[in-house]
N, C-alpha and C positions, 0 to 999 in steps of 0.2 A: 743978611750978612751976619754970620756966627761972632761972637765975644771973643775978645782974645783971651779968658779964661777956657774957652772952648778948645780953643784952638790948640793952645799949649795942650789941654789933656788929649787932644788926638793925634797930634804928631809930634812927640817930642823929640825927635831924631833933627826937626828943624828949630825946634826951641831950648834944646840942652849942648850947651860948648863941649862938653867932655865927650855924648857923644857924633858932635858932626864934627871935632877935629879926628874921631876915631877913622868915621867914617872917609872921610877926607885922604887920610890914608890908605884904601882900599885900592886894590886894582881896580881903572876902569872898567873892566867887566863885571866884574860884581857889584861895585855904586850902579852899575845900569840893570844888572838883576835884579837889584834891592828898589830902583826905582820902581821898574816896571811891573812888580809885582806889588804893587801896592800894601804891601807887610807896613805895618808900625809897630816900632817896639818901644816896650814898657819900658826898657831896662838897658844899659851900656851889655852889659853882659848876654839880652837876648840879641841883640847886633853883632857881638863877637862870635856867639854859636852861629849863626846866621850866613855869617862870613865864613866860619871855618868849614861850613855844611859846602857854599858853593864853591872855596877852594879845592877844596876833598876831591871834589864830583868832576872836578878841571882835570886833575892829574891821570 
C-alpha cells in the first residue's frame, strides 16, 4: 500500500479542491475522457488545456 504522501504527488486531480471542483464541472464526456485516459495532471491549468483540447475536438 503506497503513502498518502505518494499518493497526493500522483494524482492530484483527486487530492486538490480547486481542481476536482474544476473538474466537476466538466461535461460528462470529457470527465469520462480524462478518466479513461489515465492523464494526471500537475497543474489546474494542465486540466483546463486538457479540457479545452477535448471540447475543440467535439465541435
Amino acid at each position: 500500500m503506497q503513502n498518502p504522501l505518494q499518493m497526493n504527488q500522483q494524482n492530484p486531480l483527486e487530492n486538490d479542491p480547486q481542481m476536482q471542483q474544476y473538474f466537476d464541472t466538466l461535461p460528462k464526456y470529457v470527465q469520462e475522457n480524462i478518466k479513461q485516459s489515465g492523464a494526471k495532471f500537475c497543474s489546474l491549468a494542465e486540466l483546463q488545456q486538457c479540457a479545452a483540447n477535448l471540447t475543440q475536438s467535439q465541435q
